[in-house]
Each structure stands twice: as structure tokens, then as C-alpha cells.
PDB file with SEQRES, HELIX, SHEET and CRYST1 records, atoms N, CA, C and O in Angstrom:
SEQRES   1 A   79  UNK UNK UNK UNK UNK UNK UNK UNK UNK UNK UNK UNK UNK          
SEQRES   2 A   79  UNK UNK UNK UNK UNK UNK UNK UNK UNK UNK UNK UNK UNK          
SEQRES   3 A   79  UNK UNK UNK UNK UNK UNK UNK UNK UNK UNK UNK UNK UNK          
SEQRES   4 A   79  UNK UNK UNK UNK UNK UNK UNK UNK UNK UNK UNK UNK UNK          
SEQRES   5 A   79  UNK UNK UNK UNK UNK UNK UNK UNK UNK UNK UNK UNK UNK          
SEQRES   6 A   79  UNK UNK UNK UNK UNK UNK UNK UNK UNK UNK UNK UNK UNK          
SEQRES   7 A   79  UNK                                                          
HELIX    1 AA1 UNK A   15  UNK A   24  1                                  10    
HELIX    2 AA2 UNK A   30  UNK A   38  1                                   9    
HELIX    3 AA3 UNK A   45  UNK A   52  1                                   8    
HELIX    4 AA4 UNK A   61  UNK A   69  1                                   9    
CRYST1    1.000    1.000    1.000  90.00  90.00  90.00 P 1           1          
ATOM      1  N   UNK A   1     -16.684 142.407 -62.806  1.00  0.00           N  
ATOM      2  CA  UNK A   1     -17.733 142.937 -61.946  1.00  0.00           C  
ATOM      3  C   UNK A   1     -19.070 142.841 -62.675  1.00  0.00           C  
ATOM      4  O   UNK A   1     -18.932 142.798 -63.898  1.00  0.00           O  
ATOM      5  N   UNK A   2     -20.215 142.801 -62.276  1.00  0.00           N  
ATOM      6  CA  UNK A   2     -21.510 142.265 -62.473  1.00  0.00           C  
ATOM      7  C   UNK A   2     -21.661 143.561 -62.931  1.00  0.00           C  
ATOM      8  O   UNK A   2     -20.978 144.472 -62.465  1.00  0.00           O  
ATOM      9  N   UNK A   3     -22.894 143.824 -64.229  1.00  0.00           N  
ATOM     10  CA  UNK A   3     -23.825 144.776 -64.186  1.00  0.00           C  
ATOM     11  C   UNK A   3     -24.769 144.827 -63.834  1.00  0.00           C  
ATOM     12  O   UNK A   3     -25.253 143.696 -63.861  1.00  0.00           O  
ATOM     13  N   UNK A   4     -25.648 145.753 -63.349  1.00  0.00           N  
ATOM     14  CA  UNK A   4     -27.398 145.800 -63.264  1.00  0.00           C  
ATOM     15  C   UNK A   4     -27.692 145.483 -64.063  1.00  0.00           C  
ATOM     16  O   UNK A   4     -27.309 145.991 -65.117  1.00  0.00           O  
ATOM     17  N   UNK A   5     -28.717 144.250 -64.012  1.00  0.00           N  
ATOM     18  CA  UNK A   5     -29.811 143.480 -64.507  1.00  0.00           C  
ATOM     19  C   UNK A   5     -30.979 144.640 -65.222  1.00  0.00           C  
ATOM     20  O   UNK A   5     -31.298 145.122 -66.309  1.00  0.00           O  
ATOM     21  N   UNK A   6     -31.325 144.681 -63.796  1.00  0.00           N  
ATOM     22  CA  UNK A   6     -32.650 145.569 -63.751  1.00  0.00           C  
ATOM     23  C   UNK A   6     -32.430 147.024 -63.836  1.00  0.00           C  
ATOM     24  O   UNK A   6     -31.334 147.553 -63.649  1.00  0.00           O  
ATOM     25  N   UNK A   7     -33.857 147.843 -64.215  1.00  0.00           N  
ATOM     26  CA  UNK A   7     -33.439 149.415 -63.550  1.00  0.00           C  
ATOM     27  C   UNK A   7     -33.013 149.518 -61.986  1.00  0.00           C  
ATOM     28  O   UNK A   7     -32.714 148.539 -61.303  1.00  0.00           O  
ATOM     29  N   UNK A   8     -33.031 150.774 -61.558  1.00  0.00           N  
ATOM     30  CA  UNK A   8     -33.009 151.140 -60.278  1.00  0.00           C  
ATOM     31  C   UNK A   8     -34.613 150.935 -59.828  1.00  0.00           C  
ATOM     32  O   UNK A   8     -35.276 150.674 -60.832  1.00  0.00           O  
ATOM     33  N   UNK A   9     -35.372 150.974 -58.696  1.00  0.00           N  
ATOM     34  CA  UNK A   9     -36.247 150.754 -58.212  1.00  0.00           C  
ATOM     35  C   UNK A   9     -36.172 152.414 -57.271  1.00  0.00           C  
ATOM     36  O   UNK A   9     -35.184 153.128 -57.100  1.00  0.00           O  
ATOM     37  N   UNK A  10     -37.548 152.621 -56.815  1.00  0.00           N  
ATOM     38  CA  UNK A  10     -37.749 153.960 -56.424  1.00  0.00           C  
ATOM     39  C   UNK A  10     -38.356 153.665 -54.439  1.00  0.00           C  
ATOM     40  O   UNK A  10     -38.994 154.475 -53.766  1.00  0.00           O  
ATOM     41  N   UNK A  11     -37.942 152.495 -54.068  1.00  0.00           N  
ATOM     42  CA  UNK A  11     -38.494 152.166 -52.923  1.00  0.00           C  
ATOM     43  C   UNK A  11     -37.408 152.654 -51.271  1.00  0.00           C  
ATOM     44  O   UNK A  11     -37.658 152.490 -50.077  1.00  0.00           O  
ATOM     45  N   UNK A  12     -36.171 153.297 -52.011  1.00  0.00           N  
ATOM     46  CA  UNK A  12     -35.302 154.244 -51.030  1.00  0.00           C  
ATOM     47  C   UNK A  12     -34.381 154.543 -51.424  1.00  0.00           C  
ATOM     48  O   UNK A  12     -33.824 154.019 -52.389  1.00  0.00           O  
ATOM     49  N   UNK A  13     -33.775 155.935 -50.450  1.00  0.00           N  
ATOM     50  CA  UNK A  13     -32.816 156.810 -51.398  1.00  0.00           C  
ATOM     51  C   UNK A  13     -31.588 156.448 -51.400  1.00  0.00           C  
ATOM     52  O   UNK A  13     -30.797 156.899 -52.229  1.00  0.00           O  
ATOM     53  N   UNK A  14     -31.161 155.371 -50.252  1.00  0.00           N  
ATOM     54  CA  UNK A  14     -29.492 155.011 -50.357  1.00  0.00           C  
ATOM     55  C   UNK A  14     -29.102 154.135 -51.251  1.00  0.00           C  
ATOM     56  O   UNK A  14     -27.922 154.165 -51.603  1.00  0.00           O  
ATOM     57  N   UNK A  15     -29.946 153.225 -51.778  1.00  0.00           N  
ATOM     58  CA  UNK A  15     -29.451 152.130 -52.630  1.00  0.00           C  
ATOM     59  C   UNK A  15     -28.523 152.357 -53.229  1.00  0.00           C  
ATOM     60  O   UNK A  15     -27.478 152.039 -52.663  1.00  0.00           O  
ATOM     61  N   UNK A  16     -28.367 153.120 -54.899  1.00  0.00           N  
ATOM     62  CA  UNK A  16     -27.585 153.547 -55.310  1.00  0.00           C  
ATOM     63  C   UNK A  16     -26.112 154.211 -54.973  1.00  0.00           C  
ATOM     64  O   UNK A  16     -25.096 154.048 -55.650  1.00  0.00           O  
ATOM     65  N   UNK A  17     -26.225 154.951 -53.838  1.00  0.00           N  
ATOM     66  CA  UNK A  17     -25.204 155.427 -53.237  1.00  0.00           C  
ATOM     67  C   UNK A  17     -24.578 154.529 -52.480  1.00  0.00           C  
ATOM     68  O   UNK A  17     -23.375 154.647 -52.250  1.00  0.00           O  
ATOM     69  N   UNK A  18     -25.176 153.699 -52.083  1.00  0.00           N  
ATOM     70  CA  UNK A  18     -23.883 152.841 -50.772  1.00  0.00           C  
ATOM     71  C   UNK A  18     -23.550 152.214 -52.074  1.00  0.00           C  
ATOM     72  O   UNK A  18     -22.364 152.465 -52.289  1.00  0.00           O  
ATOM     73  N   UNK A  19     -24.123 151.414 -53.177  1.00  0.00           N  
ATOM     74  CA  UNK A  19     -23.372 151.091 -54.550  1.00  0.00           C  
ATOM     75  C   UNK A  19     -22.218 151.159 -54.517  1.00  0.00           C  
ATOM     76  O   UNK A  19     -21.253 150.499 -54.132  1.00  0.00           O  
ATOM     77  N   UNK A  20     -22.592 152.689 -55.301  1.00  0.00           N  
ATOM     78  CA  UNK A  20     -21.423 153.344 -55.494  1.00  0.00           C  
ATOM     79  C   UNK A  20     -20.193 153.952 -54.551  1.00  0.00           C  
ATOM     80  O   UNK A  20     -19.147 154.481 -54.924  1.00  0.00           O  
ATOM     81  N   UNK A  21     -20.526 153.775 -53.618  1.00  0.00           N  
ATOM     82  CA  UNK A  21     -19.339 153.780 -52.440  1.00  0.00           C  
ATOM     83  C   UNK A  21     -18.665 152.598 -52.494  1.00  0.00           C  
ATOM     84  O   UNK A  21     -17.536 152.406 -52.945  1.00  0.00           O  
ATOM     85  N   UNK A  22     -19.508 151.723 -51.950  1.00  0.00           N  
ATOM     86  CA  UNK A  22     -18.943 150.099 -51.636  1.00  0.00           C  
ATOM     87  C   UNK A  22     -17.943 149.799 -52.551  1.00  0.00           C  
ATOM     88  O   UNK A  22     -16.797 149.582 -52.159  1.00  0.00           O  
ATOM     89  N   UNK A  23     -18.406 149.744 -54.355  1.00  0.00           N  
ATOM     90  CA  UNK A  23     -17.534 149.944 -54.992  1.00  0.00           C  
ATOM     91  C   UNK A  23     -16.193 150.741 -55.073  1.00  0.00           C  
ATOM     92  O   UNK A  23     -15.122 150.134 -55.077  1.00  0.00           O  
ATOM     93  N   UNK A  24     -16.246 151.887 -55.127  1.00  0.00           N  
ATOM     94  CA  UNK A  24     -15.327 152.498 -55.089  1.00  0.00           C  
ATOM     95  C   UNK A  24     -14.233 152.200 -54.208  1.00  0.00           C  
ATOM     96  O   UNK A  24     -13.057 152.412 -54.504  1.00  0.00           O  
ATOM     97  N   UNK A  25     -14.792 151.501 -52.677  1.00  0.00           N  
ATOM     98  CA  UNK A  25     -14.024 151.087 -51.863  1.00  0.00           C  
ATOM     99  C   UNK A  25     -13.738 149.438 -51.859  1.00  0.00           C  
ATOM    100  O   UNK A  25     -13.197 148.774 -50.975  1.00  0.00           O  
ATOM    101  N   UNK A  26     -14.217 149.054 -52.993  1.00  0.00           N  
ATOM    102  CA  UNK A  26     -13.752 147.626 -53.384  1.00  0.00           C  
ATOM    103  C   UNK A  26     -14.316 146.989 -52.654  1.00  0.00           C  
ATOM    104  O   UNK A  26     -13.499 146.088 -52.464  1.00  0.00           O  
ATOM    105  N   UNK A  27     -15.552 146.653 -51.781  1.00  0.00           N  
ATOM    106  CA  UNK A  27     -15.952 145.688 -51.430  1.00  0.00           C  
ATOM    107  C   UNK A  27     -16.934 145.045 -52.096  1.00  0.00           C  
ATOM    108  O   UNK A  27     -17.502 145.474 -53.101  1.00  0.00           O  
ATOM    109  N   UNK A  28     -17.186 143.792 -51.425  1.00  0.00           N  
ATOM    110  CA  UNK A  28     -18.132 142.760 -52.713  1.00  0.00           C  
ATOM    111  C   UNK A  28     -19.378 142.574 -51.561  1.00  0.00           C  
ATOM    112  O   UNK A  28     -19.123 142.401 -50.369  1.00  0.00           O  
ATOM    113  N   UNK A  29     -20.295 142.616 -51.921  1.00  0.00           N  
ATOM    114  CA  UNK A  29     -21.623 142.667 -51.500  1.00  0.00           C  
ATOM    115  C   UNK A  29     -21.637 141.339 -49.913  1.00  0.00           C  
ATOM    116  O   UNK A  29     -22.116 141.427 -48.783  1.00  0.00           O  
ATOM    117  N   UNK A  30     -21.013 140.457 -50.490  1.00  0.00           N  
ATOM    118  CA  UNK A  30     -21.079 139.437 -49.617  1.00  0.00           C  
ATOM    119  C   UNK A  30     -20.175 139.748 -48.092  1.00  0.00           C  
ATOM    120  O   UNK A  30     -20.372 139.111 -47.058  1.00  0.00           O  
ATOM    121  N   UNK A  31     -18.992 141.059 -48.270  1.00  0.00           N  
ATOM    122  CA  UNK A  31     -18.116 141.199 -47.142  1.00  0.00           C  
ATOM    123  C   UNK A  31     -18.900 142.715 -46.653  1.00  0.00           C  
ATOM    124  O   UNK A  31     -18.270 143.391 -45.839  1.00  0.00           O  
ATOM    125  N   UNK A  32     -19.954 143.129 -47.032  1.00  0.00           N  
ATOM    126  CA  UNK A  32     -20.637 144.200 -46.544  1.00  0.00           C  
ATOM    127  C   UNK A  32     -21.816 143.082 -45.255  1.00  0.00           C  
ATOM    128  O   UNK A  32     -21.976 143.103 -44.035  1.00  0.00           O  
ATOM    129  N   UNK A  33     -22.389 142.250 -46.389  1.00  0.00           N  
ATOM    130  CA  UNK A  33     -23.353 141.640 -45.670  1.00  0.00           C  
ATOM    131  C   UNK A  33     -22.458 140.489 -44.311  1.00  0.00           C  
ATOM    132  O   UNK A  33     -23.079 140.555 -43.251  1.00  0.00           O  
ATOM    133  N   UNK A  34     -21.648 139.878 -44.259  1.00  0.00           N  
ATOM    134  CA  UNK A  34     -20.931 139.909 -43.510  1.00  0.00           C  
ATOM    135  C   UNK A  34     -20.977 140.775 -41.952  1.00  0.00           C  
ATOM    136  O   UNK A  34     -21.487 140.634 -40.841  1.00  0.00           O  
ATOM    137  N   UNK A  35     -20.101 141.732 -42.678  1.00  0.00           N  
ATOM    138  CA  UNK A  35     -20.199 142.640 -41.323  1.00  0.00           C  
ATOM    139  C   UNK A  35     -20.998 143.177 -40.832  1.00  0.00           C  
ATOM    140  O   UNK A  35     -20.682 143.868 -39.864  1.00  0.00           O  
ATOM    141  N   UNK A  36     -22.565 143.121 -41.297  1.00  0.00           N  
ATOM    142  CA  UNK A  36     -23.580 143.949 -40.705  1.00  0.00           C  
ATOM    143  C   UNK A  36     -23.967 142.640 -39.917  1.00  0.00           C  
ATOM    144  O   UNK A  36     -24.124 142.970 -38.741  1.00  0.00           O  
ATOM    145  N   UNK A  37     -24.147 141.521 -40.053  1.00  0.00           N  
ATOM    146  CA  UNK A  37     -24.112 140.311 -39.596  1.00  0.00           C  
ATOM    147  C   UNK A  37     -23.435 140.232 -38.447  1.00  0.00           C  
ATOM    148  O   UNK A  37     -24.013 139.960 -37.395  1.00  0.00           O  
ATOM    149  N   UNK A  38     -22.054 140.473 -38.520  1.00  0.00           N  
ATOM    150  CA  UNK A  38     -21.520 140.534 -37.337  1.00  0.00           C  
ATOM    151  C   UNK A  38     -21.625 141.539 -36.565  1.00  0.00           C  
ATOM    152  O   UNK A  38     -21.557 141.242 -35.372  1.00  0.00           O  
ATOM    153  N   UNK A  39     -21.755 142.527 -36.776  1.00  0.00           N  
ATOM    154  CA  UNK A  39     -22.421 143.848 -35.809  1.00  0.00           C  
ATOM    155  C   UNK A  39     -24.358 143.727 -35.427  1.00  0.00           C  
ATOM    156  O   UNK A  39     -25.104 144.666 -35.150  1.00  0.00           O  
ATOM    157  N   UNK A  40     -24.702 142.281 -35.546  1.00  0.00           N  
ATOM    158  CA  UNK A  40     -25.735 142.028 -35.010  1.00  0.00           C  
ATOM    159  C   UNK A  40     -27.349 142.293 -36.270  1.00  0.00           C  
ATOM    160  O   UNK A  40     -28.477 142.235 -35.781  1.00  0.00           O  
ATOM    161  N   UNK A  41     -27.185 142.522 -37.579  1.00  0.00           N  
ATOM    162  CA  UNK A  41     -28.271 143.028 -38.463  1.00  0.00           C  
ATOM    163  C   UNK A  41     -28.291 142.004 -39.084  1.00  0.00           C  
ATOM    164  O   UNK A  41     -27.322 141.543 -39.687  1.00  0.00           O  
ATOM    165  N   UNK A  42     -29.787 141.336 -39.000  1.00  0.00           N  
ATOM    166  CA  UNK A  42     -29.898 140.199 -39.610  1.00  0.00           C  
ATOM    167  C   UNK A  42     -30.582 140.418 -41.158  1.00  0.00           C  
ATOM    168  O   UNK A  42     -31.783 140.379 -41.423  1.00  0.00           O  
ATOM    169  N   UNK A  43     -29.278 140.696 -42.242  1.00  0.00           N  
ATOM    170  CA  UNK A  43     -29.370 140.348 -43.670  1.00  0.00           C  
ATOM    171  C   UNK A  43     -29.185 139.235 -44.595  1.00  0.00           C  
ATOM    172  O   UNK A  43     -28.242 138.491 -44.326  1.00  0.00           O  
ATOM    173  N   UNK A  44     -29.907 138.953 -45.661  1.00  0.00           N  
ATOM    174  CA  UNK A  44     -29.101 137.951 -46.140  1.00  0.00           C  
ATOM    175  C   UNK A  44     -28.946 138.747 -47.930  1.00  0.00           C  
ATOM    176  O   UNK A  44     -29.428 139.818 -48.299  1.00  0.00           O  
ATOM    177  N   UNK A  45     -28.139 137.786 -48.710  1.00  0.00           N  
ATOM    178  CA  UNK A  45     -27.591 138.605 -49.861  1.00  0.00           C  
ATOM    179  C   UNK A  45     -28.591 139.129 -50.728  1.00  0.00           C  
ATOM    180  O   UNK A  45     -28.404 140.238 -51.228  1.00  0.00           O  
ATOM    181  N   UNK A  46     -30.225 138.117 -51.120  1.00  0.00           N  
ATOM    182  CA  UNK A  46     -31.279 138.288 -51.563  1.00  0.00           C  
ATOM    183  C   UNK A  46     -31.542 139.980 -50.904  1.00  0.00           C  
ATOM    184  O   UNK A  46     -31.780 140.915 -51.668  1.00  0.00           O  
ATOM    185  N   UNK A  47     -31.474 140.111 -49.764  1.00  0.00           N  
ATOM    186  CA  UNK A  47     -32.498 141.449 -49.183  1.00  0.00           C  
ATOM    187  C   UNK A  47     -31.209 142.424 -49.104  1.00  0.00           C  
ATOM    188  O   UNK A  47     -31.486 143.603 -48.884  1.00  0.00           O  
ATOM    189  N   UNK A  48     -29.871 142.110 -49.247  1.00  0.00           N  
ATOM    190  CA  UNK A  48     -29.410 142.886 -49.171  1.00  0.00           C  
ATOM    191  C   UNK A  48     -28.994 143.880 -50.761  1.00  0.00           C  
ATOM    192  O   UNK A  48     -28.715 145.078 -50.819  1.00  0.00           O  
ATOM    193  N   UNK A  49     -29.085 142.876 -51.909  1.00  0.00           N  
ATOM    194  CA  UNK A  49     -28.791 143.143 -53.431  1.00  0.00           C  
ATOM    195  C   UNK A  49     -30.328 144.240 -53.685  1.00  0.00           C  
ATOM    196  O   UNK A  49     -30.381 145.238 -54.403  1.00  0.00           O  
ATOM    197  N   UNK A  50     -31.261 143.749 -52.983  1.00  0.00           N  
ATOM    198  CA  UNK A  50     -32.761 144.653 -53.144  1.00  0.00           C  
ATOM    199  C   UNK A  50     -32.713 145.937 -52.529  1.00  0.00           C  
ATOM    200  O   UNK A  50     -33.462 146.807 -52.973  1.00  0.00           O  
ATOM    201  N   UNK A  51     -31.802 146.244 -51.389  1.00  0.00           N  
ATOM    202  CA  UNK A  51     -31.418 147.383 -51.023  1.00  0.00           C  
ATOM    203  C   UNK A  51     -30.883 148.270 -51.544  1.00  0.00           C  
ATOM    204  O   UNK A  51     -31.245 149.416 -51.277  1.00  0.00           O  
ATOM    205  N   UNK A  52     -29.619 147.979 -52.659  1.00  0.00           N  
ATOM    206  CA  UNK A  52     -29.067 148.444 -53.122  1.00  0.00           C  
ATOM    207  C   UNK A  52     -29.442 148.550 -54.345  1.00  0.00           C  
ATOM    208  O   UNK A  52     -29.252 149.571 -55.006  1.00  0.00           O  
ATOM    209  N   UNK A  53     -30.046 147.456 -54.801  1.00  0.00           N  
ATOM    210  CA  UNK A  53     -31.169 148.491 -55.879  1.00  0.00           C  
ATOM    211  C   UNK A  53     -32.448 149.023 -55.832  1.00  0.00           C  
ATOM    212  O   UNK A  53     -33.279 149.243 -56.714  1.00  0.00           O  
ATOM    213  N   UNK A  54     -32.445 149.189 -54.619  1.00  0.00           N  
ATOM    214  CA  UNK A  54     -33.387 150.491 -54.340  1.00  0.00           C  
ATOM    215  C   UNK A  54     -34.924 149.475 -54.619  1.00  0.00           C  
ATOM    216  O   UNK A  54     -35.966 150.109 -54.788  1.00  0.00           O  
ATOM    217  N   UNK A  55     -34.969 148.175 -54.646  1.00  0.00           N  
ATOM    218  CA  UNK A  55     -36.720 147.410 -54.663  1.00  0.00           C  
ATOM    219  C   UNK A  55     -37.499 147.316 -53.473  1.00  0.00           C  
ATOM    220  O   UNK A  55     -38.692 147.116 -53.248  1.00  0.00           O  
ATOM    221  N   UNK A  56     -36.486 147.517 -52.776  1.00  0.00           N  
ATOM    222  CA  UNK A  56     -36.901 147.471 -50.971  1.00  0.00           C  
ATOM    223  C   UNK A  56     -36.200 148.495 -50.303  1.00  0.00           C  
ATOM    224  O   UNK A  56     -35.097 148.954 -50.597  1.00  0.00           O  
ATOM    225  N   UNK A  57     -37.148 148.891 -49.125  1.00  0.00           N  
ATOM    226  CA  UNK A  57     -37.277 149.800 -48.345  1.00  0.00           C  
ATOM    227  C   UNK A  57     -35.934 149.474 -47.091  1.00  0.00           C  
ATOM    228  O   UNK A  57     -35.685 148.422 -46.501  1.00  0.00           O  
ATOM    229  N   UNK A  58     -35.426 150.478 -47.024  1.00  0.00           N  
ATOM    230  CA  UNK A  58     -33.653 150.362 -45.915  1.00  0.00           C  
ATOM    231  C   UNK A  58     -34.342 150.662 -44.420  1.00  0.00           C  
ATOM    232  O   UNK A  58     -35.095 151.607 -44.188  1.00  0.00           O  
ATOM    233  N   UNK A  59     -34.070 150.011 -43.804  1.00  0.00           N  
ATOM    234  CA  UNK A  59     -34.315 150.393 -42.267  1.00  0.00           C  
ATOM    235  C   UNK A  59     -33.254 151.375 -41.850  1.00  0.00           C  
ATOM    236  O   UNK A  59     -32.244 151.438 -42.552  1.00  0.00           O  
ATOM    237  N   UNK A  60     -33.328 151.913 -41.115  1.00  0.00           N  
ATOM    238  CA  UNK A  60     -32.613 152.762 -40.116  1.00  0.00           C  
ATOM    239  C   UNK A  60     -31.716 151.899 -39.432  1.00  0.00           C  
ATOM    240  O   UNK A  60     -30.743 152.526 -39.013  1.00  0.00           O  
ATOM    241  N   UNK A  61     -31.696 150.857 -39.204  1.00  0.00           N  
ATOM    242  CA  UNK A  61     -30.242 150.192 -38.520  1.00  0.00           C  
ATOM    243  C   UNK A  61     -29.212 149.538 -39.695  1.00  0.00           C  
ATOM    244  O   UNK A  61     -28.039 149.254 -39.456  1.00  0.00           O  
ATOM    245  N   UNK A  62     -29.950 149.329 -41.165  1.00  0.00           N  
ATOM    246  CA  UNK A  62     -28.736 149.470 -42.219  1.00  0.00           C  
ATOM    247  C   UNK A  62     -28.949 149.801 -42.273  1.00  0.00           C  
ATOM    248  O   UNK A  62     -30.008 149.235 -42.543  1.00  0.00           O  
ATOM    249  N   UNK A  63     -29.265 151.192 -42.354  1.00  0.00           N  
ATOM    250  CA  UNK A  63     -28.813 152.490 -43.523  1.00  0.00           C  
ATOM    251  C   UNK A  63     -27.180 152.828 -41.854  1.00  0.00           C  
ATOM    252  O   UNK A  63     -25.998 152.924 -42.185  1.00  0.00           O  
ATOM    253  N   UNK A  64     -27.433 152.884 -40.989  1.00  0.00           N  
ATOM    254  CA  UNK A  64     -26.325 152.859 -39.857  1.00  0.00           C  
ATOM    255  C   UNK A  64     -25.206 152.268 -39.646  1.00  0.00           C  
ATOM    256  O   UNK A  64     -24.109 152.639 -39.229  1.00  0.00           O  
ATOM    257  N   UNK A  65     -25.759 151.033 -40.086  1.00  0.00           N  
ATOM    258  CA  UNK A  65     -24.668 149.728 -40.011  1.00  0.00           C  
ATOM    259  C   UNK A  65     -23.537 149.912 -41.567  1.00  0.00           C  
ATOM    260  O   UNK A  65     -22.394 149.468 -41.681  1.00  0.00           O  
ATOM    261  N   UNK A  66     -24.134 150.502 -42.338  1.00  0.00           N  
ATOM    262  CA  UNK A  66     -23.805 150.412 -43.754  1.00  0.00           C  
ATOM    263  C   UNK A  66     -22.726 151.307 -43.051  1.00  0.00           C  
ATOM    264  O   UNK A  66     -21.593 150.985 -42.694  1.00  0.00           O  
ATOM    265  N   UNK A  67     -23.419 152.613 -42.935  1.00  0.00           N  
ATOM    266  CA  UNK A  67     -22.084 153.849 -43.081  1.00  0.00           C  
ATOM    267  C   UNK A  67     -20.904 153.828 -42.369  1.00  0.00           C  
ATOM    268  O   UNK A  67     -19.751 154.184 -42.615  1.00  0.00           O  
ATOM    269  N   UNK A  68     -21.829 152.999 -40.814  1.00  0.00           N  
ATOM    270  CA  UNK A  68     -20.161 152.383 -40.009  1.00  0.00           C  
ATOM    271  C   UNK A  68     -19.205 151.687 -41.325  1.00  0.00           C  
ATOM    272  O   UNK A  68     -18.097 152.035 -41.735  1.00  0.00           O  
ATOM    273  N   UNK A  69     -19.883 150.853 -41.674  1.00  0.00           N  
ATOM    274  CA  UNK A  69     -18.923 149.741 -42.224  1.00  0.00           C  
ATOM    275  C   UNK A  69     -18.272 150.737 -43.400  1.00  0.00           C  
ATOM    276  O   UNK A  69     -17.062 150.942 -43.493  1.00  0.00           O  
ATOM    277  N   UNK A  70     -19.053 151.189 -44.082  1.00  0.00           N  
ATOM    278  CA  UNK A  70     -18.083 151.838 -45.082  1.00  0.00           C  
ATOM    279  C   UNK A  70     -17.259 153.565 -44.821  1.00  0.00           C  
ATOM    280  O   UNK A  70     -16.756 154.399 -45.574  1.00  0.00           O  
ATOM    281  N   UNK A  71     -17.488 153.457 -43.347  1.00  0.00           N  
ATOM    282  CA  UNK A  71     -16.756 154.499 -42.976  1.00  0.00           C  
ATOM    283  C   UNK A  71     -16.874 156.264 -43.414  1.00  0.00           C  
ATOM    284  O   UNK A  71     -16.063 157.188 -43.368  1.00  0.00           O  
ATOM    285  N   UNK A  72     -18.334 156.153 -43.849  1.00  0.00           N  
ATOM    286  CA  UNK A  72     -18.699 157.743 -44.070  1.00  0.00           C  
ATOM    287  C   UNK A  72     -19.858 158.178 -43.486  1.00  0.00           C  
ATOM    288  O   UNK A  72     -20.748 157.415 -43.111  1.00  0.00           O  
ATOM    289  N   UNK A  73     -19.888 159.369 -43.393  1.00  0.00           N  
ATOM    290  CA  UNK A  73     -20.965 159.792 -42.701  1.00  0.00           C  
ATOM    291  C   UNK A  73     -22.702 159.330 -43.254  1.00  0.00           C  
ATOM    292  O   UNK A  73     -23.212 159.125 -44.355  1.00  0.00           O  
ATOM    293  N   UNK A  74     -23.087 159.318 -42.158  1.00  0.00           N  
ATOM    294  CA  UNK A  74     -24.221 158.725 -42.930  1.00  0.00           C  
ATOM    295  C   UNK A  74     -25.476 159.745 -43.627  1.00  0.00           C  
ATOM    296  O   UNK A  74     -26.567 159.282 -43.961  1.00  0.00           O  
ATOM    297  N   UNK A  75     -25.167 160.953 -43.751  1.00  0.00           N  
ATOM    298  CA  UNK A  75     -25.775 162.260 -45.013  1.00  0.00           C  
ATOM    299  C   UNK A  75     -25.238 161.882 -46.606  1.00  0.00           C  
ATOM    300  O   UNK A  75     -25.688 162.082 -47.735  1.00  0.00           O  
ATOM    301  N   UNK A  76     -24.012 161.217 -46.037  1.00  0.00           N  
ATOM    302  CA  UNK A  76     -23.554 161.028 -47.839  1.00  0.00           C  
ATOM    303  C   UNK A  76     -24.280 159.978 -48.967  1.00  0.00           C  
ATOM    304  O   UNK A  76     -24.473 159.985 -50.183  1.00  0.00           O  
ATOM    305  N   UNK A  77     -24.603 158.941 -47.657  1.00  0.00           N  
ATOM    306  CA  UNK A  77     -25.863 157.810 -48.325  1.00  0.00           C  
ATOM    307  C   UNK A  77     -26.961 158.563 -48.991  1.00  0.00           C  
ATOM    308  O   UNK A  77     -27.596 158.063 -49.919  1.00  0.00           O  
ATOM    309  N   UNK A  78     -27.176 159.669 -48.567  1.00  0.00           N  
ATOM    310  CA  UNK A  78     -28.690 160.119 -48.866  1.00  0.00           C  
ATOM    311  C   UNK A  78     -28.176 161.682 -50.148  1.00  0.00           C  
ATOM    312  O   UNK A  78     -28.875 162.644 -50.468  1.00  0.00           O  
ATOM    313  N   UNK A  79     -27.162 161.440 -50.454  1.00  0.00           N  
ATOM    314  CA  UNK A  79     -26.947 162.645 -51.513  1.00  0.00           C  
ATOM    315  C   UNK A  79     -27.066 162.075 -53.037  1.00  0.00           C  
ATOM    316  O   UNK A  79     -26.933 162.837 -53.993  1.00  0.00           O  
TER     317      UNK A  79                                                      
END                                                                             
């Protein structure tokens, strides 16, 4: 598994947390971006790796699409 390159970035609060979910639930960045794709959210891996480290700002339809896909409520992104 890859480490962070960079620090974290301070540009939104889920980055880190869907991380660390996604992980935990074993998915690989590319089968997240995938399914937001197929539920209609047009990401690609560049804007989606910047999300999650927090360099860019999350819209409201991923920060939505995320929690569907990883199956938790979407307050837990933001803890």
C-alpha cells in the first residue's frame, strides 16, 4: 500500500476520513472512483487522490456519493 507523499492539506474536512474508511474497508482508490462514476459523479483519479488529501475542496454530491459507496453515514466523514 502507498504512503502519503505529501502532508495533509487544510482545503476540507472529509479527506482524511473517507481515507481511512476506504481503507479499512479495503478498497483501492480506483474502485471508489469507479462507482461514483457509475452513480453519475464525474471524477477522475487526479481530483479524486486531492480529495482525499484534503488539497481540494469536496462537493456535496461526493462527500454523498462517497458515504453511499462506503456504506456509512455521512456525519462520520466529518468526525
Amino acid at each position: 500500500m502507498k504512503t502519503r507523499k505529501k502532508p495533509l492539506g487544510s482545503a476540507n474536512m472529509v479527506g482524511a476520513n473517507i481515507e481511512r474508511i476506504r481503507k479499512m474497508q479495503k478498497f483501492k482508490q480506483v474502485e471508489i472512483i469507479a462507482k461514483m462514476q457509475s452513480m453519475g459523479v464525474d471524477i477522475n483519479v487526479t481530483s479524486y487522490s486531492k480529495l482525499e488529501g484534503q488539497i481540494r475542496l469536496a462537493t456535496d454530491i461526493e462527500v454523498y456519493t462517497i458515504a453511499k459507496i462506503l456504506q456509512v453515514d455521512i456525519s462520520e466523514l466529518f468526525e
